[in-house]
C-alpha positions in Angstrom: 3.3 -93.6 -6.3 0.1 -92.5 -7.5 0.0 -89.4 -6.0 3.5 -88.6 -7.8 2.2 -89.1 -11.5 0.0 -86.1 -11.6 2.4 -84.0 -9.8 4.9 -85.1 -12.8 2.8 -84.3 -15.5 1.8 -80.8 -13.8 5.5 -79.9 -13.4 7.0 -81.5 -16.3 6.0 -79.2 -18.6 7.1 -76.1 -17.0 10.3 -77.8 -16.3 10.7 -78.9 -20.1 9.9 -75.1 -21.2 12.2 -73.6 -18.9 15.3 -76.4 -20.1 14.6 -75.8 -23.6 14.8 -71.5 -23.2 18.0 -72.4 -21.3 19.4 -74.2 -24.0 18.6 -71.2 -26.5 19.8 -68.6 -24.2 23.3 -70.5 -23.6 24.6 -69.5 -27.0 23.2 -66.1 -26.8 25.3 -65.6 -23.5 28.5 -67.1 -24.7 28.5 -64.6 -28.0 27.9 -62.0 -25.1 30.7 -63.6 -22.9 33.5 -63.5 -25.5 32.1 -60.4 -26.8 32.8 -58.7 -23.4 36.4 -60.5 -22.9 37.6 -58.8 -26.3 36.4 -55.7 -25.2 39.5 -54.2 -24.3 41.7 -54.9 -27.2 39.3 -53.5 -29.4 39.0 -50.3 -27.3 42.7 -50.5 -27.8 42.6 -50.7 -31.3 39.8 -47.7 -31.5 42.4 -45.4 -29.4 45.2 -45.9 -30.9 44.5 -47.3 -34.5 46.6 -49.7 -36.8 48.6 -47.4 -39.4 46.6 -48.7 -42.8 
């Protein structure tokens, strides 16, 4: 057990950092996500446009 503490405190940090950029990325890629799935009605829309 005492040889795990200081491997803990080496890692943890790292593994903190990279849960914390996950967590900011997530919304970035769902905007992206939904954003790509509504592509193709908007190319739609762009080709043949709405009479105004």
């Amino acid at each position: 057990m005492d040889q795990m503490l200081p491997f803990i405190g080496d890692v943890g940090f790292p593994i903190v950092v990279t849960l914390y950029l996950l967590h900011k990325i997530e919304a970035k890629l769902d905007m992206l996500n939904e954003s790509i799935i509504g592509l193709p009605g908007r190319m739609r829309e762009g080709i043949h446009p709405k009479a105004s």
